[in-house]
N, C-alpha and C positions, 0 to 999 in steps of 0.2 A: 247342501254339500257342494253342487255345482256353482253357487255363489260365490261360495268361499274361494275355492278355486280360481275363478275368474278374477276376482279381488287380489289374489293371491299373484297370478301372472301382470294385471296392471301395475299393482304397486315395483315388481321388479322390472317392467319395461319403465318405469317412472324413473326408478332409481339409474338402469343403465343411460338414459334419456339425461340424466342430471349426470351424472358421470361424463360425458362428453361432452358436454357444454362445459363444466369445470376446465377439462382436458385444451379444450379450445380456445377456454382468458387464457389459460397459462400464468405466470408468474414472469417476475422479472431474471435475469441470471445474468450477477456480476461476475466479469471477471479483471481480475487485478493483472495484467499483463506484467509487472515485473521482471519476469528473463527477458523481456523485449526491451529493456530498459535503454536508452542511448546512451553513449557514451560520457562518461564522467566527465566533467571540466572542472576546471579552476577559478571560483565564482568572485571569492577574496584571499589576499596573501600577504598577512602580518606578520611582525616579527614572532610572536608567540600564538598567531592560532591561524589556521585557513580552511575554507567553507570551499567543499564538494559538490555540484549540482547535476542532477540528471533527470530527466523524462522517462515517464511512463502512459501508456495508456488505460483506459478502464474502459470498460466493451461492457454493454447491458444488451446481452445477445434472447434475451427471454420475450416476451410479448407483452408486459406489463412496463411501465415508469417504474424508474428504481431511487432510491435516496439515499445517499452517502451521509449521513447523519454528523459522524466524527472520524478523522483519519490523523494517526497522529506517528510519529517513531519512537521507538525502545530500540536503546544499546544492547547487546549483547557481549559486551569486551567487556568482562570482569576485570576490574582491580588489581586480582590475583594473576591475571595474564599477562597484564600491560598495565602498567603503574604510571609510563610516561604522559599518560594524555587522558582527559577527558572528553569525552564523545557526546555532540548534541545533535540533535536530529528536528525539521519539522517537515510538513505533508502541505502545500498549498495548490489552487488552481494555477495551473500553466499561465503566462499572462497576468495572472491578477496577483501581486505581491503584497503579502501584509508584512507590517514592523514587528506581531505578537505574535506567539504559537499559537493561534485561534485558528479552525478550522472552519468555516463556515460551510452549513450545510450545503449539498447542491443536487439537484437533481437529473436523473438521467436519464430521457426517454428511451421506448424501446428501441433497437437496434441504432441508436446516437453510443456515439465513443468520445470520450473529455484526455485529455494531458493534464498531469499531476506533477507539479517539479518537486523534489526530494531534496533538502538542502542536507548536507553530514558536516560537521563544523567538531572538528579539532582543535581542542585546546593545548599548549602545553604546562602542564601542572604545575610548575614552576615558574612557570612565567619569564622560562628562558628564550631560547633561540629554535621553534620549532623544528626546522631543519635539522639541526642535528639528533633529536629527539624522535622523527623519523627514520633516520637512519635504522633504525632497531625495530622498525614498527613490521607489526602483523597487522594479518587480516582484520578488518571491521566487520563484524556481521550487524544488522539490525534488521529489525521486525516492525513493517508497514503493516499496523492496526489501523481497521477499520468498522466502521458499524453501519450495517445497512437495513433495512428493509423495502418491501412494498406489499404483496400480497401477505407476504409470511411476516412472521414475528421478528421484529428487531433481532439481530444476531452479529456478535463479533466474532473478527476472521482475521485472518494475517497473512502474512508473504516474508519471505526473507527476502533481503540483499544482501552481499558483500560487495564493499569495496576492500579489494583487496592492496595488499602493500605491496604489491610489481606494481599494478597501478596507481598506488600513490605518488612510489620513487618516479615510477614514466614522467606522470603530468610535473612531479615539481623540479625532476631532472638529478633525480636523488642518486645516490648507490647504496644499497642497504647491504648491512653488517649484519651477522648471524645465518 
């Protein structure tokens, strides 16, 4: 019976012993810094569509490498809200410009922070004179998906932005109607 016991107390000092050693790798912990986003600029400006661009940072504030696997943009301006324009979105490394919406993987080590440029590119549905078509424009919400892992299981996550239509009208010198 005093065996057992004893048996009993090792294996739980084992356990609290493997318990803080886990505690201690830790994992990695992204963060999408999106509110910190820099201000929008004016990247192109056609007659019928112009591309939005701004920075963010990504913090892997955890004690583990972390992997950004895929990071991509989703519209959220339904149709039914705003008819005038189509909304495209991509997610690239700061610096490094692709011509496709291919994400390429990137890695983060721990406590290292990356720049993410965000492009938002307006079209107008008609293939008229975008300016004027802004004039009427609302807000753009979109959602920065992204899929990461390191210690933990693959997991997709998200963040809002808006660019909003003060700031559109600002940067392209507009006056909006409505």
């Amino acid at each position: 019976m005093q065996v057992l016991g004893i048996i009993l107390i090792a294996l739980i000092i084992v356990i609290i012993l493997v318990y803080l050693k886990w505690r201690q790798i830790g994992d990695a912990d992204i963060q999408f810094c999106i509110e910190k986003h820099t201000p929008f600029i004016v990247e192109e400006n056609e007659k019928s569509r112009v591309v939005f661009s701004a920075e963010f940072e990504i913090v892997n504030a955890g004690k583990q490498c972390a992997t950004i696997m895929d990071c991509f943009v989703r519209s959220q301006l339904p149709y039914e809200q705003f008819d005038g324009i189509e909304v495209r979105g991509k997610v690239q490394l700061a610096g490094v410009p692709r011509e496709d919406d291919y994400f390429e993987a990137v890695l983060i080590q721990k406590f290292e922070k990356i720049n993410l440029t965000v492009k938002i590119e307006l079209i107008d549905r008609n293939r008229g004179d975008i300016r004027n078509t802004l004039r009427h424009m609302v807000d753009v919400p979109v959602d920065i998906i992204y899929q990461h892992t390191a210690r933990h299981e693959a997991a997709l996550s998200k963040k809002r932005l808006v660019l909003s239509a003060k700031e559109i009208a600002s940067l392209l010198d507009l006056e909006l109607i409505d």
